[in-house]
C-alpha positions in Angstrom: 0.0 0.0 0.0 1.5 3.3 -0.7 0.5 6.7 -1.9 0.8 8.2 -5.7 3.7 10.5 -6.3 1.0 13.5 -7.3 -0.5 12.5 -3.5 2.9 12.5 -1.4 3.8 15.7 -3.3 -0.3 17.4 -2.2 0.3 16.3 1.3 4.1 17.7 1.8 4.8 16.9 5.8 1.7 15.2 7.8 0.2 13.7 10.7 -1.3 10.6 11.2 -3.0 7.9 13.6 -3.2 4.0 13.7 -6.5 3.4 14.3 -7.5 -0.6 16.3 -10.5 -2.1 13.7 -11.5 -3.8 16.5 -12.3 -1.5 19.1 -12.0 2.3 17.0 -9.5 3.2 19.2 -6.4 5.2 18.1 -3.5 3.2 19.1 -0.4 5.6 17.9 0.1 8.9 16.7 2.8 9.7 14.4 4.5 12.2 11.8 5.8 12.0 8.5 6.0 12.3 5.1 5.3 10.2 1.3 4.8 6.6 2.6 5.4 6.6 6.4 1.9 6.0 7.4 1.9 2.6 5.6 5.4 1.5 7.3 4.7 0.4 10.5 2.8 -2.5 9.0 5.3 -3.9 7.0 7.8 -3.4 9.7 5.4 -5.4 12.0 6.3 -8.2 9.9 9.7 -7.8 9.2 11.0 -6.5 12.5 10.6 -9.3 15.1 11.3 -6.7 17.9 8.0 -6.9 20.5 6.8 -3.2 21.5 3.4 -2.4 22.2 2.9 -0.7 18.6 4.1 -3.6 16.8 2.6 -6.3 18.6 -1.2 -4.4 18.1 -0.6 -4.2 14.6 0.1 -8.1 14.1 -2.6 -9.2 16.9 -4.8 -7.1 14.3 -3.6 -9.0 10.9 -3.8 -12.2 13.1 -7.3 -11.9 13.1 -7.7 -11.2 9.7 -8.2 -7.6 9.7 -6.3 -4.4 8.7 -5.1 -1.4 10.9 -6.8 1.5 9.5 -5.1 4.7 9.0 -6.0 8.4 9.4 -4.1 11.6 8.3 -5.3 14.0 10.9 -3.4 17.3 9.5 -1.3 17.5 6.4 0.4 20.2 3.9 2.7 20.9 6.6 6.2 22.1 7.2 8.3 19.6 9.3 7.8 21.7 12.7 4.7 22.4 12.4 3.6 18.4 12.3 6.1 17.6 15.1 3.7 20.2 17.4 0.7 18.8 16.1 2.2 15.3 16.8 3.5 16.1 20.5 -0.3 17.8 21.3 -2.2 14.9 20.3 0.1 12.4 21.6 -0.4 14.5 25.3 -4.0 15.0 25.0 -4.9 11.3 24.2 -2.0 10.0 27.3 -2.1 12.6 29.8 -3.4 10.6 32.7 -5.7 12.9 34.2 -8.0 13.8 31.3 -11.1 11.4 31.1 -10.2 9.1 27.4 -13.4 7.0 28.3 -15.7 10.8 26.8 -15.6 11.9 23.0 -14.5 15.8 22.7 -18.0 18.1 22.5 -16.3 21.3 21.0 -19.1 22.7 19.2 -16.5 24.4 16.8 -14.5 22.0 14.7 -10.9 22.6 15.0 -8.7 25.0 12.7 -8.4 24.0 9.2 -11.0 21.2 9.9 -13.0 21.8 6.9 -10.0 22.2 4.2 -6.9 20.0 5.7 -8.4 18.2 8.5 -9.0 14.4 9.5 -9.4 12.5 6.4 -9.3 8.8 5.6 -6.6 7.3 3.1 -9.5 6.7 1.0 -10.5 10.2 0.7 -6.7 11.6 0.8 -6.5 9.4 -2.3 -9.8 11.0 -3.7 -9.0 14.7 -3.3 -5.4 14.4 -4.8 -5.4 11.7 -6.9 -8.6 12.3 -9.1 -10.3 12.2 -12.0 -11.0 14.6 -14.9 -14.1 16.5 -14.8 -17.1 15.3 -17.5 -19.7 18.0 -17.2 -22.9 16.6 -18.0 -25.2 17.9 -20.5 -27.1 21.0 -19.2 -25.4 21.9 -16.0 -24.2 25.7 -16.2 -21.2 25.6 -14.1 -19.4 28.7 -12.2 -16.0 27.7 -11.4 -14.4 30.1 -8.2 -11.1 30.1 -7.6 -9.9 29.3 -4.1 -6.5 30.2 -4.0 -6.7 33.2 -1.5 -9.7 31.8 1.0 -8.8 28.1 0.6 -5.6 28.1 3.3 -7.4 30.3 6.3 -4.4 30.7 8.1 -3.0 32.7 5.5 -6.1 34.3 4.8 -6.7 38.1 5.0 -9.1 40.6 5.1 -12.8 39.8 3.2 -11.1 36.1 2.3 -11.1 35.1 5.6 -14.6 32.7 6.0 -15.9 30.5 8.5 -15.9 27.4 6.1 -15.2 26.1 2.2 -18.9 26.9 1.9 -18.5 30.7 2.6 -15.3 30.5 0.7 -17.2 29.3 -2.7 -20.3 31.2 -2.5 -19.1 34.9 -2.0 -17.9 37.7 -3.3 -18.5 37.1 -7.2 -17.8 40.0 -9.6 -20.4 38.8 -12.5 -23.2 39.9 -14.3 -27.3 39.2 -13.0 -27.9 37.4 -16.6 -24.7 35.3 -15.7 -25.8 34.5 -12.4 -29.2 33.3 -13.2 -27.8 31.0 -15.8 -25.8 28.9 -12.8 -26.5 26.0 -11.6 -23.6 24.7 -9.4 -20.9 26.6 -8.2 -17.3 24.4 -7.7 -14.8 25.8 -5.5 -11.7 25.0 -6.9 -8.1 24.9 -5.2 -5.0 24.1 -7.0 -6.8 22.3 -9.8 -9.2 20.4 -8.0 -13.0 21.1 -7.1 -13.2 20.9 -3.2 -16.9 22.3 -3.0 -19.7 22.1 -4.9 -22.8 24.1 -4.3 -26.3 23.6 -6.2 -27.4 27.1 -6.6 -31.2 27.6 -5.1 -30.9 31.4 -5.0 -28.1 34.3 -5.1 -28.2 38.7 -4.1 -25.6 41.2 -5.0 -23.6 43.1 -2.4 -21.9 45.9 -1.6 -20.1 45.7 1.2 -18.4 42.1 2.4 -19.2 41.3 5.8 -16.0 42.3 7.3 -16.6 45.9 5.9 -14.6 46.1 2.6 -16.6 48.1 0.2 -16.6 46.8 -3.8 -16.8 49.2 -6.4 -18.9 47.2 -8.2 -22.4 44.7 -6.9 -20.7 41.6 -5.8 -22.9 38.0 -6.2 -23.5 35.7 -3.6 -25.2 32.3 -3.8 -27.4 30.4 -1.6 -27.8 26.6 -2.0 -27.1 23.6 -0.7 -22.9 21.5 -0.5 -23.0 18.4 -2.3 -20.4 16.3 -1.4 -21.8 13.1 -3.6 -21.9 15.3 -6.4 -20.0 13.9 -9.7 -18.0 17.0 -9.7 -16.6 16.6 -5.8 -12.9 16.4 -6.0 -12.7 16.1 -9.6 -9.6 17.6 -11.8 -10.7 21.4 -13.7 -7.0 21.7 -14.7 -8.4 21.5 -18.5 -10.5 24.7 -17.7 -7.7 26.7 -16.3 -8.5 30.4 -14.8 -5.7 32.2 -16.6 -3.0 34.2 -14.9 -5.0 36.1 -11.8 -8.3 35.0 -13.0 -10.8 34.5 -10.1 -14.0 32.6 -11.9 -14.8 30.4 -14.7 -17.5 29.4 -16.9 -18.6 25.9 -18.4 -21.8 26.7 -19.7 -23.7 23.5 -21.5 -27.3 24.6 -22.7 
């Protein structure tokens, strides 16, 4: 099992946990990069060595079953996964928080909606995709993500509470255009990581933060689709060109 070179190179430095099939339970927390996450098995079998991280794993493929793995932060630099790493590792051993109780933070953690926990299954999916095939009579606004997208280096009217603000606001087009669309894709380095089926839109003036447009901006209502065909699919044959924020596939 290993990653796709166009994956390891998306996912740069990351954090990850080993995850017991049996019980759910996270049973190691580590940091790395490319293949790491995937190493510990095969070392399991190799390395005869007994430690409690190596014994889990083969107690789990004794029984027929597969340690399942999670990237819980990635597109890291190298110190910034070590301090994820060393948090997590002390908030899931420090003996006197309560492990037996699930977290109730109402607000999901930094970055939870963009780079958060994923499974290998949808790392693959978001960096090693397919090319989009817009179906017959979908009018599609692509939006480009590339200032909103990464909210810790977000500024001014780009920083949002989630992808979904990020994709549906502030859109300098025309009323005609916007009453053509049908889904607006929020696309980040090539790949669609929202997609919204339009039910409504208004024009703006002023952002929420206060910055003032010189010109009516668009904003759509509607509802994320995250089974949609176009989730996580490659737009890199419908490129923005050189500063361009939005995009149009129009069909009908």
């Amino acid at each position: 099992m290993g990653f796709k070179q166009s994956v390891i190179e998306a996912l740069a430095y990351y954090v990850y946990a080993l995850v017991d099939p049996r019980d759910n339970r996270i049973f190691y927390i580590g940091k790395g990069k490319e293949n790491r996450v995937f190493q510990h098995a095969e070392a399991a079998i190799i390395d005869k060595t007994h430690d409690l991280k190596l014994d889990t794993i083969r107690s789990i493929k004794s029984e027929g079953k597969e340690v399942i793995h999670y990237i819980i932060r990635h597109n890291l630099e190298e110190k910034e996964a070590l301090i994820v790493e060393s948090t997590l590792i002390d908030m899931l051993t420090y003996s006197k928080f309560n492990h037996s109780n699930q977290l109730t933070n109402l607000i999901a953690g930094h970055h939870q909606w963009d780079e958060g926990i994923k499974s290998i299954d949808e790392i693959n999916a978001i960096y090693d995709c397919s090319k989009i095939n817009v179906k017959e009579g979908d009018n599609i606004l692509m939006v480009n993500l590339n200032q909103s997208y990464n909210q810790s280096k977000a500024k001014g009217v780009f920083k949002r509470f989630d992808i979904y603000e990020s994709t549906r606001k502030y859109w300098l087009i025309s009323s005609n255009k916007a009453s053509d669309i049908d889904y607006v894709l929020g696309v980040y380095k090539g790949i669609v990581r929202c997609v919204i089926k339009v039910e409504s839109y208004k024009f703006v003036r002023q952002a929420e933060d206060g910055t003032l447009f010189s010109k009516p901006r668009c904003c759509f209502e509607g509802e994320i689709s995250p089974d949609s065909l176009y989730m996580n699919t490659d737009v890199s044959d419908y490129p923005f060109g050189t500063g361009g924020a939005i995009r149009y596939i129009i069909t009908k």
